[in-house]
PLY file of the C-alpha trace (Angstrom):
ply
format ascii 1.0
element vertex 75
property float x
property float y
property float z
element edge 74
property int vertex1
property int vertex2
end_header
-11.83 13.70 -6.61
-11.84 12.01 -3.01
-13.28 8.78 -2.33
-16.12 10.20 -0.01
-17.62 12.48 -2.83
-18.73 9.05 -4.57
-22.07 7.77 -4.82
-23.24 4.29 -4.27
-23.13 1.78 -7.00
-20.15 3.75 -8.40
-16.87 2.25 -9.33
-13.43 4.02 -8.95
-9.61 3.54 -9.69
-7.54 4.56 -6.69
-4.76 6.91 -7.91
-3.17 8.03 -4.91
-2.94 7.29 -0.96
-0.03 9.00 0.30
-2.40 11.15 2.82
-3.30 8.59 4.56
-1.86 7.34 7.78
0.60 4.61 7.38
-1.50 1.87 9.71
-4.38 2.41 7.42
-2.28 2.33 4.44
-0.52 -1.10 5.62
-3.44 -2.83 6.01
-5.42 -1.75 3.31
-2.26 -3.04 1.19
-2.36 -6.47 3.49
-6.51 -6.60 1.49
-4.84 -5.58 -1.86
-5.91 -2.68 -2.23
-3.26 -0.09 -3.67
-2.81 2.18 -5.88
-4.56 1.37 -9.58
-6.94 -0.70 -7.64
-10.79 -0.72 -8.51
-12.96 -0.15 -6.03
-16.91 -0.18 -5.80
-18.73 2.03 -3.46
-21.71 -0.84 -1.69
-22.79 1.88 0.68
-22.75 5.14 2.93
-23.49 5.34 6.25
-25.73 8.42 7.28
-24.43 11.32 9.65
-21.13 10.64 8.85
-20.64 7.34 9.25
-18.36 4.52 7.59
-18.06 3.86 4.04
-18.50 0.65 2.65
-16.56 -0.49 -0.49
-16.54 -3.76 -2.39
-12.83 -4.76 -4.10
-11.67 -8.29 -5.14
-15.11 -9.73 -3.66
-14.67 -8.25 -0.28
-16.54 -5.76 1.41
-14.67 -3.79 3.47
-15.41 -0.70 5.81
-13.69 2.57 5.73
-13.75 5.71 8.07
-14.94 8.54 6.26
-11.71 10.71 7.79
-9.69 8.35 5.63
-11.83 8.28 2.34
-11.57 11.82 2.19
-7.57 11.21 1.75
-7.41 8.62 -0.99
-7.59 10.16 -4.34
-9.88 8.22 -6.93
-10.71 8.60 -11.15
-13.91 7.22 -12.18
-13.80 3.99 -14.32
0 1
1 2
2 3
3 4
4 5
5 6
6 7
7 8
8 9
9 10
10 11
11 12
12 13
13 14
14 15
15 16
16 17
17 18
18 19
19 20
20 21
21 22
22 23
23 24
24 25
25 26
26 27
27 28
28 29
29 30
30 31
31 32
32 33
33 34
34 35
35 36
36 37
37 38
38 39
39 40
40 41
41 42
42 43
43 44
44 45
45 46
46 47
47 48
48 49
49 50
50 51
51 52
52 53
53 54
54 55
55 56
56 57
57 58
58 59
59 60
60 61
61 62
62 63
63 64
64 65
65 66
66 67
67 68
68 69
69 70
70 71
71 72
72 73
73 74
């Protein structure tokens, strides 16, 4: 499963990000966030619109483009 077909309140592991682009890779890696990482969804954005996750106490804002390309495993 992709990290945009998660619902809010959800936590996930990530288990892959090797479709994403490398810019968005490197700096999600600069947060911590890699591979193995748990992640919890805060909130979704209507009509397509960001993603918010929460991981290591920050909140950080994804495209939804990109969290269709990082694999995830519920936790």
């Amino acid at each position: 499963m992709v990290l945009s077909d998660i619902h809010a309140g959800e936590k996930v592991r990530i288990t892959n990000t090797d479709w994403i682009n490398e810019l968005v890779q490197r700096r999600l890696l600069d947060l911590g966030i890699m591979e193995g990482s748990v992640l919890k969804i805060k909130r979704i954005l209507p009509l397509g619109g960001p993603i918010t996750i929460e991981a290591k106490g920050q909140l950080i804002g994804i495209r939804r483009c990109e969290a269709k390309k990082i694999r995830v495993e519920s936790v």
